[in-house]
C-alpha positions as CSV (number, residue, x, y, z in Angstrom):
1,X,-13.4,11.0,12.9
2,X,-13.9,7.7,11.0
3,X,-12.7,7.6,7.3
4,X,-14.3,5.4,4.5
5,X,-12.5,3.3,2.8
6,X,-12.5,2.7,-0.7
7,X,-12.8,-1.1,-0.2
8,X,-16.5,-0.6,1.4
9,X,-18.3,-1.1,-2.4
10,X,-16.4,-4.2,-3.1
11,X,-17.0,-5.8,-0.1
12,X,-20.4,-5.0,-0.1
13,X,-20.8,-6.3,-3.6
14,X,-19.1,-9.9,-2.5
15,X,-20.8,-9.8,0.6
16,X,-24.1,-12.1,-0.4
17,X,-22.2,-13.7,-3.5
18,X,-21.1,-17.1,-4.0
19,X,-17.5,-15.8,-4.3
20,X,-17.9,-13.8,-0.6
21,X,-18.3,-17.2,1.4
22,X,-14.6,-16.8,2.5
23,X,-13.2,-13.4,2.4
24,X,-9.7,-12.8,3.2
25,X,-8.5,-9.6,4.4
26,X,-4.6,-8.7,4.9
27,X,-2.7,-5.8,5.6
28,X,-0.3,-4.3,8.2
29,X,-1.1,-3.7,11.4
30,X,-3.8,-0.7,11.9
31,X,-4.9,0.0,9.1
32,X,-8.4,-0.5,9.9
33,X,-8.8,-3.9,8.7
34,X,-11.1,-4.6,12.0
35,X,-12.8,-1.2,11.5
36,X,-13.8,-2.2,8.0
37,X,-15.2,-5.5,8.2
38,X,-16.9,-4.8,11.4
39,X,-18.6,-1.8,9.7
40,X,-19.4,-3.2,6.7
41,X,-20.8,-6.8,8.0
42,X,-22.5,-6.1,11.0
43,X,-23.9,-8.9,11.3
44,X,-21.1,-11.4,11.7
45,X,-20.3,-12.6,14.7
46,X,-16.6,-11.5,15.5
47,X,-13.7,-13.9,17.2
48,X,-10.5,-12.7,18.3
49,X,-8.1,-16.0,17.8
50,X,-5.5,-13.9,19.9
51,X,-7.5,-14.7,23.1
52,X,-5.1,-17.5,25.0
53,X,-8.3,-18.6,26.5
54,X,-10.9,-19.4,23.6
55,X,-8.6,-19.9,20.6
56,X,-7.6,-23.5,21.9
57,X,-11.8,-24.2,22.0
58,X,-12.1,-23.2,18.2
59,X,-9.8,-26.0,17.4
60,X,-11.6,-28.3,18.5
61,X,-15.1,-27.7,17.1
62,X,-16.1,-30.0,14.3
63,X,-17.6,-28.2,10.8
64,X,-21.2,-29.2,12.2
65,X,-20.5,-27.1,15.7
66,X,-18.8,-23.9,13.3
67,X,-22.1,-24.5,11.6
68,X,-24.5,-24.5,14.5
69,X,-22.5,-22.0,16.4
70,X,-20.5,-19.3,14.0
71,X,-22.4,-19.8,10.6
72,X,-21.3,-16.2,9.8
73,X,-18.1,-14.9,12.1
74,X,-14.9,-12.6,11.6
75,X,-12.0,-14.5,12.4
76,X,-9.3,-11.6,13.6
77,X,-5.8,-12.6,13.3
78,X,-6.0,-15.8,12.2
79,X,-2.2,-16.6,11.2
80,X,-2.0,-16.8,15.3
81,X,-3.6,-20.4,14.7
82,X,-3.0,-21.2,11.0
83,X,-4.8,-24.7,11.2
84,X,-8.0,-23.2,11.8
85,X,-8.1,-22.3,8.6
86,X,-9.0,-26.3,7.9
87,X,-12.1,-26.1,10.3
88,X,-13.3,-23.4,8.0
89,X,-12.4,-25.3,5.0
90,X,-14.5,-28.0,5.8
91,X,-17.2,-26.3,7.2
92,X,-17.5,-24.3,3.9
93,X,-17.2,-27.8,2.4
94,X,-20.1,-29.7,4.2
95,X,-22.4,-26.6,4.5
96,X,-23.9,-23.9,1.7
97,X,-25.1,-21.3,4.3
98,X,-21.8,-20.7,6.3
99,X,-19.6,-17.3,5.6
100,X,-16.6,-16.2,7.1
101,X,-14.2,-13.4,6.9
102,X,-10.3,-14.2,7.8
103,X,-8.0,-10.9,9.3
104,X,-4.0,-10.9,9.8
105,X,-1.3,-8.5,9.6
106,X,0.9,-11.6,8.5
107,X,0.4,-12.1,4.3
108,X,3.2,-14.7,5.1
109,X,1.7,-16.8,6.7
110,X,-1.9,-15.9,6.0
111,X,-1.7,-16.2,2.7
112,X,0.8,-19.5,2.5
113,X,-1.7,-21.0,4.7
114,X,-4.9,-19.6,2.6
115,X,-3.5,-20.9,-0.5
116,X,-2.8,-24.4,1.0
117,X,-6.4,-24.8,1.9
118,X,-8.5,-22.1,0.0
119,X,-6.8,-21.3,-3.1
120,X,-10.1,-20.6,-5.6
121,X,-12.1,-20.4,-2.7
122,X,-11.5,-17.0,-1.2
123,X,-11.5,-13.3,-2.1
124,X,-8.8,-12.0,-1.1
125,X,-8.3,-8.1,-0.3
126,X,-5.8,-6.3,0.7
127,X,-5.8,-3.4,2.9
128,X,-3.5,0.2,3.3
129,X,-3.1,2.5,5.3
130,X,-5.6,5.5,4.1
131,X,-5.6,7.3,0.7
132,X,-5.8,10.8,0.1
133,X,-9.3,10.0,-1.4
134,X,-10.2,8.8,1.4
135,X,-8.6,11.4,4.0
136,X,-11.1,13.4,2.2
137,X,-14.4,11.8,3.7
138,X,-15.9,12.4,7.1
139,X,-17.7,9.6,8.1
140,X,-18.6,6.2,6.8
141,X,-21.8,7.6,4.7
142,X,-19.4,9.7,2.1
143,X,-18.8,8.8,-1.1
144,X,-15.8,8.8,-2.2
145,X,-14.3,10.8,-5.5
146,X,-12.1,8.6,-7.2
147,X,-8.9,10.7,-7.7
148,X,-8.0,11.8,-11.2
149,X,-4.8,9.3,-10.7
150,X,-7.7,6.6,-10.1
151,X,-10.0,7.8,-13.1
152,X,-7.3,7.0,-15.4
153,X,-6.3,3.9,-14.4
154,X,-10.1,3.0,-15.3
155,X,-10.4,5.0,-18.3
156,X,-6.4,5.3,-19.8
157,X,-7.8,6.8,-22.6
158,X,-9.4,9.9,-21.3
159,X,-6.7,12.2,-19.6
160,X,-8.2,14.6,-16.8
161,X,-8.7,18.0,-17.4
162,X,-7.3,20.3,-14.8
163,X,-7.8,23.8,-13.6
164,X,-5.2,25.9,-14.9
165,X,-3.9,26.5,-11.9
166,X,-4.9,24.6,-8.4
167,X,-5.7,27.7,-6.4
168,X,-8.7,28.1,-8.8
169,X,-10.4,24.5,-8.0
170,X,-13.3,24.9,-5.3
171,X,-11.8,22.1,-3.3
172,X,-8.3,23.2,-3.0
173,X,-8.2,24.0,0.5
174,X,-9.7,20.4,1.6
175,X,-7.2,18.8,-0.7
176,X,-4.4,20.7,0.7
177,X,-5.5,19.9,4.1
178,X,-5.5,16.7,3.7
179,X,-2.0,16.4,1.8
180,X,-0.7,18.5,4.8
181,X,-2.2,15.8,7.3
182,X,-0.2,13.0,5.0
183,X,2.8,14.8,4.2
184,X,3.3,15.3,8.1
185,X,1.5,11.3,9.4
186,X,0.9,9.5,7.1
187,X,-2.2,7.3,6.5
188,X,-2.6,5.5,9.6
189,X,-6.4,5.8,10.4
190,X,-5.4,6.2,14.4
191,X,-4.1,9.4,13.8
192,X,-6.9,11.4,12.0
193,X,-8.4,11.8,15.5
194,X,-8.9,15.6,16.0
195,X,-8.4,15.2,19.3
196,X,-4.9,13.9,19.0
197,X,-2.1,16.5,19.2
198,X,0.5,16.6,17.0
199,X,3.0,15.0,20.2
200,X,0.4,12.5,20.6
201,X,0.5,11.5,16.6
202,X,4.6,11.2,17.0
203,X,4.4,9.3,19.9
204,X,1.9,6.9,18.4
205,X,4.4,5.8,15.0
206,X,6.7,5.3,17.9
207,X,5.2,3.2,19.2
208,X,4.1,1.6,16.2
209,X,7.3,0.9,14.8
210,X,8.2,-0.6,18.4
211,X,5.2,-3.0,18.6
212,X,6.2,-3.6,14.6
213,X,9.3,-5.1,15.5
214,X,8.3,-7.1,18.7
215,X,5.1,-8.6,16.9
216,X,4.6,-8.7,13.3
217,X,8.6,-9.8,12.6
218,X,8.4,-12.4,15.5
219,X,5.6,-13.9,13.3
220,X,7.7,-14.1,10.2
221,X,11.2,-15.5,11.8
222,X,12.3,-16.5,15.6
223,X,14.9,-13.8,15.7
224,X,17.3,-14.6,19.0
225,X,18.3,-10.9,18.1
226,X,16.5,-8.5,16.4
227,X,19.3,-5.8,16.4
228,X,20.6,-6.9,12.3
229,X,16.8,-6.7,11.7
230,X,16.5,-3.4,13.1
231,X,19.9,-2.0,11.4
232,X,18.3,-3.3,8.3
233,X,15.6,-1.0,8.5
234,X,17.0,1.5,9.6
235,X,19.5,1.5,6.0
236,X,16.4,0.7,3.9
237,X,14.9,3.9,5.1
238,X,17.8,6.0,4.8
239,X,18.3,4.9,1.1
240,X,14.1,5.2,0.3
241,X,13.2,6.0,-3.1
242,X,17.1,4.5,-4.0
243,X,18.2,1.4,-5.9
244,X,19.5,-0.8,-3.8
245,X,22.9,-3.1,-4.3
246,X,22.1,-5.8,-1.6
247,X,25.6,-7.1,-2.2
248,X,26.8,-3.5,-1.2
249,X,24.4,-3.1,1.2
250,X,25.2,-6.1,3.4
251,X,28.8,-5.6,3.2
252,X,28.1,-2.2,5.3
253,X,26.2,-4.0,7.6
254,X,28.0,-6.8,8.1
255,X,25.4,-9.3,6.7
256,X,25.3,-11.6,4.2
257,X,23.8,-10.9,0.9
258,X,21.2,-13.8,1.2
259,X,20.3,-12.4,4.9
260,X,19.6,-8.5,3.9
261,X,17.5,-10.3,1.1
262,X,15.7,-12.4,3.6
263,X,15.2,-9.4,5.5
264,X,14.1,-7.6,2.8
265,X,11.1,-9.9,1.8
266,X,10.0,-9.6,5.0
267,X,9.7,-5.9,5.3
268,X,7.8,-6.2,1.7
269,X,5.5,-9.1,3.1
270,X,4.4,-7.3,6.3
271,X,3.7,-4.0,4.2
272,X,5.8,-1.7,5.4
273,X,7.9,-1.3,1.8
274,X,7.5,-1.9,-1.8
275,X,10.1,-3.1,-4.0
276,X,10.0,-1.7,-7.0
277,X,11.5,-3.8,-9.8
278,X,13.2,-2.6,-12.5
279,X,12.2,-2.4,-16.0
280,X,14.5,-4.2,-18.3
281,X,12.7,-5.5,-21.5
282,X,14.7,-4.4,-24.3
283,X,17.7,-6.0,-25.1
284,X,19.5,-3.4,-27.2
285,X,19.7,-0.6,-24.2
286,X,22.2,-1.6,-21.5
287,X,19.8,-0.5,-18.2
288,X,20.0,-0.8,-14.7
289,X,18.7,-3.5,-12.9
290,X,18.6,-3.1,-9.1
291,X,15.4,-2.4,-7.6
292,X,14.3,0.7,-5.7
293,X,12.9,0.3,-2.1
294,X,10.4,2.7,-0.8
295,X,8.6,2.9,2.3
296,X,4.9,2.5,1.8
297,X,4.1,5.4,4.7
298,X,5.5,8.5,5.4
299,X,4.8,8.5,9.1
300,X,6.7,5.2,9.7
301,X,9.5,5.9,7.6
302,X,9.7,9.1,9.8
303,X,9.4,7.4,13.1
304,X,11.6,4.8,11.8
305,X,14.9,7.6,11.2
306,X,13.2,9.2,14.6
307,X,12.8,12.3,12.6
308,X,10.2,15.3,13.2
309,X,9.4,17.1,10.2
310,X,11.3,18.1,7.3
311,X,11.3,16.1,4.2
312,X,14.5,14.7,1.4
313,X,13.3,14.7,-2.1
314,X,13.8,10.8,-1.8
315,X,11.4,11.0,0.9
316,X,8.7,13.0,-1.2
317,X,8.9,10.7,-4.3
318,X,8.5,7.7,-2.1
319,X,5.6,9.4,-0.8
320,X,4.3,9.7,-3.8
321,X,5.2,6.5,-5.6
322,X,3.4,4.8,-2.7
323,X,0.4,6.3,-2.6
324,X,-0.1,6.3,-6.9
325,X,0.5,2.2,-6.0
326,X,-2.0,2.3,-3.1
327,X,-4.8,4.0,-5.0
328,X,-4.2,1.8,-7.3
329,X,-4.7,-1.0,-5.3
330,X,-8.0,-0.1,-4.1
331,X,-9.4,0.0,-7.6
332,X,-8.5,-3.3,-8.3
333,X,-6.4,-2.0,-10.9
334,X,-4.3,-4.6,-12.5
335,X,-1.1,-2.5,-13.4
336,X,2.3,-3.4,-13.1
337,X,5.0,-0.5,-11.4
338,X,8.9,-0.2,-12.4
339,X,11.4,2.3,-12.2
340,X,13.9,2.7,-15.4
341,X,16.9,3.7,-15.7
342,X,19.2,3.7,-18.4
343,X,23.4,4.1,-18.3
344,X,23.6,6.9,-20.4
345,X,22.0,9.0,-17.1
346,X,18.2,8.7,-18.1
347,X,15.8,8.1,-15.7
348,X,11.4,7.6,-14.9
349,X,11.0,7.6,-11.3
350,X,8.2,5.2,-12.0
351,X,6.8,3.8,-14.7
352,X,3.2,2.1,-14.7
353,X,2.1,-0.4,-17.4
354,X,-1.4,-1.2,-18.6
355,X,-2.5,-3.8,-20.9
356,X,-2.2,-0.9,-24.4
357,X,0.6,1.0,-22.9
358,X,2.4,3.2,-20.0
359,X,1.6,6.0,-17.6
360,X,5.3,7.8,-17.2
361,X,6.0,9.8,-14.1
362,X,8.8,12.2,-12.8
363,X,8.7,13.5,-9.6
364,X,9.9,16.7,-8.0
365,X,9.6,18.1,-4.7
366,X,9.6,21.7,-6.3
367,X,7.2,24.5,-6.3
368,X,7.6,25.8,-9.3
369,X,9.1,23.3,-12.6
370,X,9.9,24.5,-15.5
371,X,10.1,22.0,-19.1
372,X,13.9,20.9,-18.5
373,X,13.0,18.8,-15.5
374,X,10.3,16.8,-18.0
375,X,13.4,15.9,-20.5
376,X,13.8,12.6,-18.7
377,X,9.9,12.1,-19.8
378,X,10.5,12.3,-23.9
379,X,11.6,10.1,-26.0
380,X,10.7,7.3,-24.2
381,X,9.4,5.1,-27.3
382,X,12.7,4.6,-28.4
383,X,13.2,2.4,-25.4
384,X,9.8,0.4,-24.8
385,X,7.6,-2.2,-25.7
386,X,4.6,-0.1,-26.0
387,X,3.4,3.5,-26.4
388,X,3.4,5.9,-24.1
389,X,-0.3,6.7,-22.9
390,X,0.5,9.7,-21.1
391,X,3.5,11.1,-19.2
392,X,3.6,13.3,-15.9
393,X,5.6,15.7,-14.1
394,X,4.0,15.6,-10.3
395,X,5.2,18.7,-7.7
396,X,4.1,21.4,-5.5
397,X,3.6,23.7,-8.4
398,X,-0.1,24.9,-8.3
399,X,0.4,26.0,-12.3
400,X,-0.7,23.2,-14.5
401,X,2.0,23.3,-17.6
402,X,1.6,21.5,-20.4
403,X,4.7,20.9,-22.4
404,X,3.7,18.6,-25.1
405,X,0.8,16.8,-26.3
406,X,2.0,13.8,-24.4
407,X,3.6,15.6,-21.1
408,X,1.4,17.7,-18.1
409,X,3.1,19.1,-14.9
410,X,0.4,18.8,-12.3
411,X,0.0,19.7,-8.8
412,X,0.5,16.4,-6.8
413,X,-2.3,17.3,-4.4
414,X,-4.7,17.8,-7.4
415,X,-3.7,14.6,-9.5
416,X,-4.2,12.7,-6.7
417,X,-7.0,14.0,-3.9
């Protein structure tokens, strides 16, 4: 069953622009990046540069031949031969007509080598693995709902209105679905086949994780020995939705500090975490400054600790932090994500800032929540730079509660399918 993704409408807008000429298109590896552009502009010729026999050939046609032969081509993992991105440079110099759409799994080296050459030239987009939004389509002809997480973003000013409790909205049971499909795999668009089974789906992330390691981090660093990398991420997973003390952490495994935040950076730049910084703006409150790490899909960080069901409540805030950044994301929303947390034992599991203030958000694995698990959530003035728009309690609870003016518990499934 194909899934649309949220990215279709922007691309389609760029497509026939003046901006759209170069279109570059990153991400980690399956998450449909292929899919998508070979959906969405049909009529571009495609090129794989990881063919041994032809990528050699492409660097050695002038602009006039990429002209004459490819004036409209997909270029499918490019960072394989980074100096073709000159060739396309200079053909997009020399000729008006010529368009052409860059894929890698690599931002490292895509994007070095894009901002070399193409900086101001290129859109650049970057794709996840799917949204709960877009779990919810069927085929490539849906629309897709923007989320109530997403509606805000755009419109911070109007807060959504909810059913008073989940089980009375009409499309409970597709959203549940759905969040029982993610809560179990993921958003990897290989496993939404129907005609996987469940073995299959476990076997696949396996695998996944295996052709992770021998692949995408052989593109970022010549490892003789992958086995520190590997322990790495193994810890990072472990300690998910958890600052992180690097100089603590590479003393366990017997690393140095400036090698587990090597490694680190590289997990972040082939999408498979998010660092989440801390927020530390005011001076007069003594607060912590080590950054959280979570895994940006469930199914990976469960094939990564070889695990088969069951779920920490690290796990489920991670879960959730990632996909309120990857929505996000696909709205071109230009908010910034922190965690805070203060000495004196106060916490936000994530706090989002917009241009006129911030979106608060506490996170709780529970089915039913009650007001003392939204203390963390008040008072939080006193402590920033700017008001607080709105503040949330996310969980399984299928009540929607309203504590104050300022603070709603909502069903996590509801706030964002």
């Amino acid at each position: 069953m194909d899934k649309k993704r949220q990215m279709t409408a922007e691309v389609l807008k760029r497509k026939d622009r003046k901006s759209g000429r170069i279109m570059v298109f990153t991400g980690a590896r399956q998450v449909g990046k292929t899919t998508l552009v070979r959906q969405v502009l049909d009529d571009y010729v495609y090129l794989s540069i990881e063919d041994p026999v032809a990528s050699p050939a492409f660097l050695r046609l002038t602009a006039g031949q990429w002209r004459e032969l490819y004036p409209q081509a997909i270029l499918d993992e490019v960072q394989k031969l980074p100096e073709l991105v000159e060739s396309i440079k200079s053909a997009y110099d020399q000729f008006p007509d010529v368009r052409y759409v860059l894929l890698g799994s690599s931002q490292l080296l895509l994007l070095q080598k894009v901002k070399e050459s193409l900086e101001g030239w290129s859109a650049v987009f970057t794709l996840y693995p799917l949204t709960l939004p877009e779990l919810l389509t069927e085929s490539w002809d849906d629309e897709i709902r923007l989320s109530p997480w997403q509606r805000l973003l755009q419109q911070p000013d109007i807060i959504p209105t909810f059913w008073p409790s989940f089980a009375l909205d009409p499309t409970m049971p597709k959203k549940q679905k759905a969040w029982a499909h993610y809560l179990k795999f993921g958003g990897y668009p290989a496993l939404v086949d129907e005609e996987m089974t469940d073995e299959e789906r476990y076997l696949w992330l396996k695998d996944y994780v295996r052709t992770y390691l021998e692949r995408d981090v052989c593109d970022l660093a010549s490892f003789r020995d992958l086995e520190p990398y590997v322990k790495l991420q193994k810890a990072l997973a472990l300690q998910t939705a958890q600052t992180v003390n690097v100089s603590a952490l590479a003393t366990a495994l017997g690393m140095s500090s400036k090698t587990v935040s090597r490694y680190m950076e590289y997990l972040r730049l082939s999408y498979q975490t998010l660092i989440l910084p801390p927020w530390e703006r005011n001076a007069n409150k003594r607060l912590a400054k080590m950054p959280k790490v979570h895994y940006l899909d469930h199914g990976v960080l469960q094939a990564v600790l070889q695990k088969r069901g069951g779920m920490t409540g690290a796990e489920f805030e991670s879960l959730v932090v990632s996909e309120l950044y990857k929505q996000a994301q696909n709205v071109f929303s230009d908010a910034s994500f922190y965690h805070l947390r203060t000495h004196d034992g106060k916490e936000i599991d994530l706090l989002v800032e917009l241009q006129d203030g911030y979106f608060a958000f506490e996170i709780k694995m529970a089915e039913h929540v009650a007001k003392t698990d939204a203390r963390h959530l008040r008072d939080l003035e006193a402590i920033l730079d700017k008001p607080v728009i709105h503040a949330f309690l996310l969980s399984n609870d299928m009540e929607i509660k309203q504590f104050d003016s300022k603070i709603t518990a909502v069903n996590v499934a509801a706030f964002l399918g």
